[in-house]
VOLUMBA-327017 format. One record per residue: x, y, z of N, C-alpha, C, O in turn. Coordinates in steps of 0.1 Angstrom, whole numbers, plus 5000, padded with zeros to 4 digits. Layout:
<atoms>
XYZXYZXYZXYZ;...
</atoms>
This chain:
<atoms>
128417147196128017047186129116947183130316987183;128616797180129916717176130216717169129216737161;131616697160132216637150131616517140132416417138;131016517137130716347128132016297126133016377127;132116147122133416117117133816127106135016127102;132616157097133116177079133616307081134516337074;133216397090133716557085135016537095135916497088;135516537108136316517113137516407103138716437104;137216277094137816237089138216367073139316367066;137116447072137716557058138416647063139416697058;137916677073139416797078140616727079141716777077;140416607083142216587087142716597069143716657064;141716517063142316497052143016607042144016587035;142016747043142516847040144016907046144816977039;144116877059144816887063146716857059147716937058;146216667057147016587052147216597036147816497031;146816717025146516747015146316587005147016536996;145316567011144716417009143616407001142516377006;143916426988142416496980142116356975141416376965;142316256976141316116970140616086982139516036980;141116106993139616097002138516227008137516227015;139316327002138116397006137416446996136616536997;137616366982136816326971135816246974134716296972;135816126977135316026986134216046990133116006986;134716157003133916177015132716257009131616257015;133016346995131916446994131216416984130216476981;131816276976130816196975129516106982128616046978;129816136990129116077005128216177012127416167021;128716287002127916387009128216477025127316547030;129016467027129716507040129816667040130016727029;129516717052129216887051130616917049131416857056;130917027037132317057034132817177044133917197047;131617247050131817357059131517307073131017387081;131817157077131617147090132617207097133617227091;132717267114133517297117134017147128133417047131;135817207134136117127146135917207160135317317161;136317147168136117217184136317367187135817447195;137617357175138117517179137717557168138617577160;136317577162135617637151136117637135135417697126;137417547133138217537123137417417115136817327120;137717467098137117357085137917317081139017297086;137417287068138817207063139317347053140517337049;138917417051139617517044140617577050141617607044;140417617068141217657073142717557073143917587072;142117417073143717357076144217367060145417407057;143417327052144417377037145217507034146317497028;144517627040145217697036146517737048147517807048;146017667058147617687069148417587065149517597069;148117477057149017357053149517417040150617377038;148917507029149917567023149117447007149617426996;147917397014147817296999147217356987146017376987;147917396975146617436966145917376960144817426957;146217256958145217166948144117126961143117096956;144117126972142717116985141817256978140617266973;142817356980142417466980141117496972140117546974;141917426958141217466946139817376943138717406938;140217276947138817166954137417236961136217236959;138217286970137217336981136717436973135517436970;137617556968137317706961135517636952134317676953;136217516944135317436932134117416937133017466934;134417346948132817306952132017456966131217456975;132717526960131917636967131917606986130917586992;132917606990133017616999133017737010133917817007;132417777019132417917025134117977031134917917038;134318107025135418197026135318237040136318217046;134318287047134218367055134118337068133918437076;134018167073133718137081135418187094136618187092;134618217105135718227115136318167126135718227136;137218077131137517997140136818117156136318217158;137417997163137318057178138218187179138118237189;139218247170139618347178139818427167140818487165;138618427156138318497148139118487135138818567126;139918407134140418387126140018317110139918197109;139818417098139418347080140318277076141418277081;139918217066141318187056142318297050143518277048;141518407047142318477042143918527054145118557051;143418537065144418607076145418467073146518487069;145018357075145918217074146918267058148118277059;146518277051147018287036148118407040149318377039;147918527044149018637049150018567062151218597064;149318487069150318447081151018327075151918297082;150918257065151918157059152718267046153918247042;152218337041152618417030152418327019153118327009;151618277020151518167000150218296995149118317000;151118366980150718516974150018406966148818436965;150418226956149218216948147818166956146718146949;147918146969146318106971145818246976144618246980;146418366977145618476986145218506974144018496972;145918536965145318526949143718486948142718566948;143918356947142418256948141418306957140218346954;141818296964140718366982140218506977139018546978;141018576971140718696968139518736956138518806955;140118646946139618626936138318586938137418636933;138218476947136918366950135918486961135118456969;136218596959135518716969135618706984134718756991;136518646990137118647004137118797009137418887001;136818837025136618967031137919037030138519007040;138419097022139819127025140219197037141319207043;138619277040139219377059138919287068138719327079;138719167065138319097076139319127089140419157087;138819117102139519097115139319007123138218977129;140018987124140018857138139718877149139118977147;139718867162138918907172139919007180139319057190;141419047178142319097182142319247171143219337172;141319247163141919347155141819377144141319467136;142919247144143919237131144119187123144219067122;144019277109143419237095144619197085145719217089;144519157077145919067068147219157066148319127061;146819287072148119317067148919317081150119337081;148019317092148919277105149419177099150419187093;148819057099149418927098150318917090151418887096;150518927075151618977067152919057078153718987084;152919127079153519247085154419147099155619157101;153519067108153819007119154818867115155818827122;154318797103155018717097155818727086156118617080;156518857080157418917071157218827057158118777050;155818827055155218817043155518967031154719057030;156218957027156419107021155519107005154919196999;155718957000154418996992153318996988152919036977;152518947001151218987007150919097004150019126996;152019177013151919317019152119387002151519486998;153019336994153019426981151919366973152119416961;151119306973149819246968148819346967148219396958;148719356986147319476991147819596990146919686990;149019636990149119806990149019836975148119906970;150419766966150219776952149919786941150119866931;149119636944148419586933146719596938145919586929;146319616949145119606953144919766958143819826957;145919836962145919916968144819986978143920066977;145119936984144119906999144819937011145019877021;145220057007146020197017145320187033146120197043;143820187036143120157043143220067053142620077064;144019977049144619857056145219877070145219807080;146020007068146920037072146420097089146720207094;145820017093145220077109145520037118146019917117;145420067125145920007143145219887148144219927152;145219777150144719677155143719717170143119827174;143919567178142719617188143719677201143319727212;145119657197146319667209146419817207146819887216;145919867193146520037189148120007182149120087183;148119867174149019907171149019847151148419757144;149819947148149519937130150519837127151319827136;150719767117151619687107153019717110153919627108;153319847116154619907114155219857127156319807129;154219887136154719827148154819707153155419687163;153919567145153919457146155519387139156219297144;155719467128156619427123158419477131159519407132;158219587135159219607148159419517160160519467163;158219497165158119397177158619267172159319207179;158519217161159119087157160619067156161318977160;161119227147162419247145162519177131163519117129;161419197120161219187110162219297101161819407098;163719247097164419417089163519387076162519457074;163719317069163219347055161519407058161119497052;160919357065159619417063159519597066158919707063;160419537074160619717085161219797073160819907074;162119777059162919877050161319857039160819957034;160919747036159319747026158719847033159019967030;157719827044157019937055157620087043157020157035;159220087050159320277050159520277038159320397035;159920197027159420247014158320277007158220377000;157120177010155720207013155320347019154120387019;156320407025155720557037154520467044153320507045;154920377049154120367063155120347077154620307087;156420387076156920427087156020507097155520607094;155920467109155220537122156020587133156920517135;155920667140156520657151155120707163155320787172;154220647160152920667168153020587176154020517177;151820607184151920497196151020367201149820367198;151420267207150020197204149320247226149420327235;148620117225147620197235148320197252147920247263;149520117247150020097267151520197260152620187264;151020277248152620427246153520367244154520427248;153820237238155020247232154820297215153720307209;156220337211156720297198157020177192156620067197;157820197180158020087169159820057179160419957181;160020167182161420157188161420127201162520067204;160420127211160320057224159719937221158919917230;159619847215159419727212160019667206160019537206;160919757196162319657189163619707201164719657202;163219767207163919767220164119687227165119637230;162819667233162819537244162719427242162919367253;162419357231162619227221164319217217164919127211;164819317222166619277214166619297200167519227195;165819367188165819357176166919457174166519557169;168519467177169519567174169619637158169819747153;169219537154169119587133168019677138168219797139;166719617140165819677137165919827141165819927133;166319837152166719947162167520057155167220177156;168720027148169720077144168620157127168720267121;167920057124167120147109166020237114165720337108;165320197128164820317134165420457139164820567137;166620437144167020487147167820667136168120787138;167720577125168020687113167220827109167520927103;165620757116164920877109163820867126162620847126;164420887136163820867150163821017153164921057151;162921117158163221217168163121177181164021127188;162121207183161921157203162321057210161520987217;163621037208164420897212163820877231163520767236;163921007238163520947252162120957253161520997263;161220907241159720897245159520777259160320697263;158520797262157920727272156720697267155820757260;156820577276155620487273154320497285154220617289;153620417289152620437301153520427313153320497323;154220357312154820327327156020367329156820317338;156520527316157120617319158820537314159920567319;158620467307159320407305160320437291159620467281;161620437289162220507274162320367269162220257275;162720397253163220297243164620177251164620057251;165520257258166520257266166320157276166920047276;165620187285165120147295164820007292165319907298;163619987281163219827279164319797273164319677273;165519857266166519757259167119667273167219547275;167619807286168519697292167519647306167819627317;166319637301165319547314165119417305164819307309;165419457292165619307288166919207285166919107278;168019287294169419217289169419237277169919147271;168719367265169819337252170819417249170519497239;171519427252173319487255173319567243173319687244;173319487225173519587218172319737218172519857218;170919667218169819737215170419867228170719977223;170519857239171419917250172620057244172320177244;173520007239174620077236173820167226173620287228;173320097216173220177205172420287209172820397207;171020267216170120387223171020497227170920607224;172120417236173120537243173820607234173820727235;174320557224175220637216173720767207173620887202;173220697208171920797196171520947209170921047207;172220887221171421017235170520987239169521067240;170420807245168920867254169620887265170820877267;168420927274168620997288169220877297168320797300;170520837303170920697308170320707322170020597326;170120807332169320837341167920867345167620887357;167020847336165720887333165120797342165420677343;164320847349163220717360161620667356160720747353;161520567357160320537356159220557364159320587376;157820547357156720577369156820557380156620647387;157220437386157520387399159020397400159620307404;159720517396161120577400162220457400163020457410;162320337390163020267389163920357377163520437368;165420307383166620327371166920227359166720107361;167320267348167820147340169020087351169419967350;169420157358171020057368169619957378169519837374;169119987384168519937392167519797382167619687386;167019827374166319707364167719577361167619457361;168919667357169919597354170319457366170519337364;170219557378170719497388169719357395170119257402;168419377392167319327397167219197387167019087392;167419207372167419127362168518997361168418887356;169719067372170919017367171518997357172018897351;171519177354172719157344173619217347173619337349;174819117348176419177352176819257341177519357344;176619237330177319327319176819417316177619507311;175419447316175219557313175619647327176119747325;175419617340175619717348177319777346177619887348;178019687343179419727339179519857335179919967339;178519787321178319887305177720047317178520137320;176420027323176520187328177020267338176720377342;178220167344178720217353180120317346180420427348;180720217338181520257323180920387319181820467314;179820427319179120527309178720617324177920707322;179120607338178820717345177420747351177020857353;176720637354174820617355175220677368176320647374;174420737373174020767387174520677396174220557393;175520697408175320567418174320607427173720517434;174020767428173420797442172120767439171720787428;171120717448169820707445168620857448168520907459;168220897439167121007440166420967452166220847454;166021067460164921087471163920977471163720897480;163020987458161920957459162420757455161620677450;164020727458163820567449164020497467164420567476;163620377469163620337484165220307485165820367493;165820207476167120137476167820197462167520237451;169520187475170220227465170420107456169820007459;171320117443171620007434172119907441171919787438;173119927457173919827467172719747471172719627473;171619817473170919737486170119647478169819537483;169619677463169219627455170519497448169819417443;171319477447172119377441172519277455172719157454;172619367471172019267479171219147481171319037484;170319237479168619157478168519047470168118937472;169319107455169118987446170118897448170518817439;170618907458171918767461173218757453174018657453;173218897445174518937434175918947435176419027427;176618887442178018867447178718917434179519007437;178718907424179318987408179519137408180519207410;177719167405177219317410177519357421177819477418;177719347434177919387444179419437446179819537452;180119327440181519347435181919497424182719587426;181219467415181319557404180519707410180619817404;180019707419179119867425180119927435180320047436;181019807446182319857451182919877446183519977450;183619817432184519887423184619997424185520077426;182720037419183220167411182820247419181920327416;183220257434183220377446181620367452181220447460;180920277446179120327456179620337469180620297476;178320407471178920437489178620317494177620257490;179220277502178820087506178020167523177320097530;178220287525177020277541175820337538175020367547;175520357520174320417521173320377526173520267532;171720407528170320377533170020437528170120547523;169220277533167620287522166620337527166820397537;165320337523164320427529163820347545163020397553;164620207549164520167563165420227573165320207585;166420307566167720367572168420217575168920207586;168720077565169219977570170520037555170420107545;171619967564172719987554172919827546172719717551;173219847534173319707530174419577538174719467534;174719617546174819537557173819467563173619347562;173319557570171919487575171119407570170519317577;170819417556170319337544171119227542170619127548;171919207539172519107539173219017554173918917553;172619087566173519007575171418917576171018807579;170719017573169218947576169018837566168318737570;169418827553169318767545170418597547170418487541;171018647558172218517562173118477551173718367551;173218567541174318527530176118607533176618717532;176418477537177818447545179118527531180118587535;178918527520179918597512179518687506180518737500;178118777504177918877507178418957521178919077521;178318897530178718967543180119007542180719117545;180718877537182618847541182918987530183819067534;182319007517182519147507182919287515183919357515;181119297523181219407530182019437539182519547541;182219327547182919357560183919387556184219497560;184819317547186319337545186519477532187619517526;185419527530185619647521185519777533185919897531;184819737546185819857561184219897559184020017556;183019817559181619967559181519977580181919937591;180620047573180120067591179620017597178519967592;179719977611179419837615178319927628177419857633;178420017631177920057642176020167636175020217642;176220157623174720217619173220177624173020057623;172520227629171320147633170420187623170620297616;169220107620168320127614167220227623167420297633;166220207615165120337622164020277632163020327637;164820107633164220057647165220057660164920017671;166420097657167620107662168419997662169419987670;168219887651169219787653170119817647170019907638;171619737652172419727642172419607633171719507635;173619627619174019487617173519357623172719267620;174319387636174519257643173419227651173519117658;172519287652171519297662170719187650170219087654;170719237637169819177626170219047628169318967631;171418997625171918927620171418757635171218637634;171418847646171518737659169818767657169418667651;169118837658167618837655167218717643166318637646;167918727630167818617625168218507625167918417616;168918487637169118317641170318297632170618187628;170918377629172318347614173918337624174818407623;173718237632175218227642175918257634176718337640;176218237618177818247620177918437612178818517614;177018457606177418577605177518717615178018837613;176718617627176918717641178018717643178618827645;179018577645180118597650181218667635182418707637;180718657624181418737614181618887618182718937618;180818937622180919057625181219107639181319227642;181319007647181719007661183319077657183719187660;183918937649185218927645186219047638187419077639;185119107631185319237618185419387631186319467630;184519377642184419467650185619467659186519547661;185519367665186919347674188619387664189619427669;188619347646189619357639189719507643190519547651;188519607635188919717634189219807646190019897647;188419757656189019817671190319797675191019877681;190719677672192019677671192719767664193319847671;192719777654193119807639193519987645194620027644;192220067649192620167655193520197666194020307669;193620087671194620147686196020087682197120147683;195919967678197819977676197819927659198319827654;197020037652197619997637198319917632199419937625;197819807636198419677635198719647619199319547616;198319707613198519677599198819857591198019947589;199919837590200220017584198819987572198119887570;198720147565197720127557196220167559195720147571;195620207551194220207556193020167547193220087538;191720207549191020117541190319997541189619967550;190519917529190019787530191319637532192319627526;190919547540191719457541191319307530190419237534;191919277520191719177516192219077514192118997505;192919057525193618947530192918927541192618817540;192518967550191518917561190718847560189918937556;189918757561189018677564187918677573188318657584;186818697572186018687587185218567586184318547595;185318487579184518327579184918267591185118297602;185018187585184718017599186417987596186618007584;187217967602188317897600188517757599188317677608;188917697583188717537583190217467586190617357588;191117627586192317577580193117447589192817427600;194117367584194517307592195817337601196417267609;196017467599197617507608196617557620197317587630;195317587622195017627632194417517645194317547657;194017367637193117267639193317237653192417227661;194917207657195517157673194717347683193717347690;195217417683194417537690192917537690192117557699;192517497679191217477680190217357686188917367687;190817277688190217177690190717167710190417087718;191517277712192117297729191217377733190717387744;191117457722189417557727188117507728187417557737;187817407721186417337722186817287736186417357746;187517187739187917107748187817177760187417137771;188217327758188317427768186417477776185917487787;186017507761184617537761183717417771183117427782;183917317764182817197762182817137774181817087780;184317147779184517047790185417097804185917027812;185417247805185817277816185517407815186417477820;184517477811184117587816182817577818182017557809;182217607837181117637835179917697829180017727817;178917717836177917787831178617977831179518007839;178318037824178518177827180018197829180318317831;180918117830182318147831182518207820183218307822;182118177804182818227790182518367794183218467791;181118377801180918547798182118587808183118637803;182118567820183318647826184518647819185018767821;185518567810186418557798186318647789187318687783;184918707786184418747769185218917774186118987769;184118907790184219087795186019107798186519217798;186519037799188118997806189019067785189919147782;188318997777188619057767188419127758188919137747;187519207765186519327762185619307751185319397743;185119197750183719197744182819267749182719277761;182019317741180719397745180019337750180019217749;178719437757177819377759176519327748175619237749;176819407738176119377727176619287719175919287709;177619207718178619117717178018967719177518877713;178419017737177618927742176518837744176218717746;175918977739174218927740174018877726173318777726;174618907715173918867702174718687701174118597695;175718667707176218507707175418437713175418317711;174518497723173718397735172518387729171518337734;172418457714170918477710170218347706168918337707;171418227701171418107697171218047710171918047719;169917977709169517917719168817737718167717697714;170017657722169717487718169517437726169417307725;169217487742168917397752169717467764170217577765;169617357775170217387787171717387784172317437794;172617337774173617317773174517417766175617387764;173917497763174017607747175017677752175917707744;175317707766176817777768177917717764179017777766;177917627760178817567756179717587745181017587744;178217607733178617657723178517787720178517837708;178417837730178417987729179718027735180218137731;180517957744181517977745182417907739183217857747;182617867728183317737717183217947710184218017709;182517967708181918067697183018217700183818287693;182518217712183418367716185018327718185718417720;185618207718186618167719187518187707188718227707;186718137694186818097682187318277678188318297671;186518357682185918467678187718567685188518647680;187618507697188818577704190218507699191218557704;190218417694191218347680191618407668192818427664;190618437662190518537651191518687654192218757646;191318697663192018887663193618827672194618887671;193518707677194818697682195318647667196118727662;195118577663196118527647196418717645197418777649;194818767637195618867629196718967636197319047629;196918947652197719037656199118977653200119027657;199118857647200318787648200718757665201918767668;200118737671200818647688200318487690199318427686;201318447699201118347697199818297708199918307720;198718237699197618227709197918137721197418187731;198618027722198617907736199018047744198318117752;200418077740200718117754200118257762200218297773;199218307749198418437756197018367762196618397774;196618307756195618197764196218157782195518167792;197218127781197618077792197618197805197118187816;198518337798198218437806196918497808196818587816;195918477802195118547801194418467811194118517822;194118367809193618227820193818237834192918217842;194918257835195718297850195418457858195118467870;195418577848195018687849193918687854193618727865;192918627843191518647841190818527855189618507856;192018457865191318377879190818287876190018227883;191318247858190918067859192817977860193517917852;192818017873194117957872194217787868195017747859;193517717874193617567875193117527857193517427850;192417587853192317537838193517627826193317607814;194417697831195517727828196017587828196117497819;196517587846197217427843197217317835198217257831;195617297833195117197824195217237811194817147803;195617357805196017387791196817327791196817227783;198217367800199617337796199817187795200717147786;199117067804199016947801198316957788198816967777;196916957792197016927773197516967759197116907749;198617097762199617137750200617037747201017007736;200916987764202316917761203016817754204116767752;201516797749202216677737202416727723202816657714;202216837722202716907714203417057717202917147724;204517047709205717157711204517337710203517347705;205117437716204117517715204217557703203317617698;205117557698205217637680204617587668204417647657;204217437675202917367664201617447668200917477659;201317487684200017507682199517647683198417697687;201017697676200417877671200217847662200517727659;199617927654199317947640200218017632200118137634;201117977621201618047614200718177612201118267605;
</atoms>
């Protein structure tokens, strides 16, 4: 149905608490109970605009109380959701439905209750005393819990003076306390918390008070659950941890906060990923940090048997990798298709983290035979990235030169085997495939790669290059090193 303009011009007017023209208008005769689109009169905008002299207009000329918008909504619920106690007065007075509900439920004292109208709410219990009120909406949930979920304190200390404190449940099982939980309401939480028993209830989805504080990042609502004893371990229907929600959410501080407090690192049977493989996934270089701190096992598997290695060499994230590698995990684990790491990593087309771990492999094989570094453990002074530096730039650019422009086809591989690269080595550098010319850069790659372990041994690369060249029956491009060193002294083009 349409709007006319005279009634579309009285609602606004009502609206605009504009009572010389919608004097006017009803002089004119204009329907005072027409509705607009969304089923709304002009009573409704008076009494959400808070006008009383509209009010008392409309009340005058007998205007209908009971009409209900599109989402069920009277004047009177409007009168509790702004809290003006002298027009609910009027409405009341003028015989307005006081149980009225809106199409969710919920009758004025949700609304009160939702909008910390407190004396609404001491109107209908009080003075009206209309105890009755006091019911669960269409969610299953009563006043006590609308006013929790907001994080309403004063309504929440009126409520339990009234004895309508609850700790019932509404229909998806929460409490008043899993909802000022997971909203961050810490007051609210903290006055629940005084007269709470069943602190680790669960909700439908097996969920504690606890659990929604830190799936919602709220740190205090968080601590305080813990200090009161909830269960910091408890799993949900689908066997999620509060560490693992933490980790997924990205929250660095709270995972601190439960690692501080001793949360499980190991993952239960039935969870797929540990917290590592999980702060992986979510690309957490912070978290990933903070779970090696505090001892996680960095080779655990997940239910693919991949170690968060493998996750991250698939995912191609270059400082996730550089973490792992240099915190010493295992490089040799296969998954339950039998790849390794590195097998992932050249599978996914990720050149440089193939040759990251080319580099990390060849370190620690070293590392075992002439303990090149007393010590054991993790190295964090090592590097397995790309080298930009400039003390290395003259060797590096004699290697390209070497690569690009004087080694044939298949020569690098006879070099790679000369320096005991693997065959799986091998194969995962050639995985990169740009054309008929790609040896090229595949031997630029294993060069770079066989660079890397000569620095950390401390020797000086030209002149092991040179023996090894000669050794290895590339004599004549030996020669052609030494010309092209010669213009610079050899102690420039080691590397400090």
């Amino acid at each position: 149905s349409t709007v006319l303009p005279d009634e579309r011009e009285f609602q606004y007017a009502a609206k605009m608490n504009n009572l010389d023209t919608m004097e006017k208008l009803f002089k004119r005769n204009v329907n005072i109970n027409a509705v607009d689109t969304l089923k709304r009169t002009a009573f409704h905008f008076a009494v959400a605009g808070g006008h009383v002299s509209v009010v008392d207009f409309l009340l005058h000329h007998k205007a209908r109380l009971d009409m209900a918008d599109q989402h069920g909504l009277t004047v009177i619920h409007l009168a509790a959701w702004t809290g003006n106690l002298d027009i609910m007065r009027k409405l009341v007075k003028a015989g307005a439905d006081q149980k009225a509900k809106n199409e969710e439920g919920m009758n004025v004292l949700h609304f009160a209750a939702q909008s910390n109208s407190i004396k609404i709410v001491d109107y209908f219990l009080q003075d009206l005393h209309l105890n009755d009120l006091n019911k669960p909406d269409g969610k299953g949930r009563k006043p006590f819990l609308l006013a929790s979920e907001k994080g309403h304190v004063d309504m929440i200390n009126n409520l339990i003076a009234l004895k309508l404190f609850t700790s019932e449940k509404d229909k998806e099982g929460n409490t008043a306390l899993h909802l000022a939980a997971k909203n961050g309401h810490s007051e609210v939480v903290e006055i629940l918390l005084e007269q709470w028993e069943e602190i680790n209830d669960l909700n439908q989805n097996g969920e504690t008070p606890f659990y929604l504080a830190v799936e919602g990042g709220n740190e205090k609502c968080a601590e305080l659950l813990l200090e009161a004893g909830s269960d910091i371990n408890v799993l949900t229907q689908n066997n999620t941890s509060a560490l693992q929600v933490a980790i997924q959410n990205g929250h660095l501080y709270l995972v601190t906060f439960l690692i501080d407090k001793n949360i499980d690192l190991v993952p239960k049977p039935e969870q797929k990923n540990s917290p590592l493989h999980l702060a992986v996934i979510s690309n957490n270089l912070p978290i990933v940090k903070s779970l090696l701190d505090a001892n996680h096992d960095i080779n655990s598997l997940n239910h693919r048997q991949e170690t968060p290695l493998h996750l991250a060499a698939d995912l191609g994230n270059v400082e996730l990798v550089e973490v792992l590698l240099k915190s010493g995990c295992n490089l040799k684990t296969m998954d339950k298709h039998g790849k390794t790491a590195l097998a992932m990593a050249s599978r996914s087309h990720h050149a440089l983290i193939v040759d990251m771990i080319i580099k990390a492999e060849r370190y620690y094989a070293m590392k075992q035979t002439h303990l090149a570094h007393s010590g054991n453990g993790s190295d964090f002074s090592v590097s397995f990235k790309q080298d930009h530096s400039t003390q290395t730039k003259q060797i590096r650019s004699s290697l390209w030169n070497l690569a690009y422009n004087q080694l044939k086809p298949r020569e690098w591989k006879k070099l790679a085997v000369f320096w005991k690269f693997t065959d799986e080595q091998i194969k995962a550098i050639e995985e990169q495939w740009t054309g008929k010319k790609s040896y090229k850069e595949h031997g630029n790659r294993m060069l770079l790669i066989w660079l890397h372990g000569t620095l950390l041994a401390h020797q000086n690369p030209v002149k092991h290059l040179y023996e090894d060249l000669v050794e290895a029956g590339f004599q004549p491009l030996a020669g052609k090193l030494i010309q092209s060193t010669l213009q610079c002294p050899l102690r420039d083009c080691s590397a400090v």
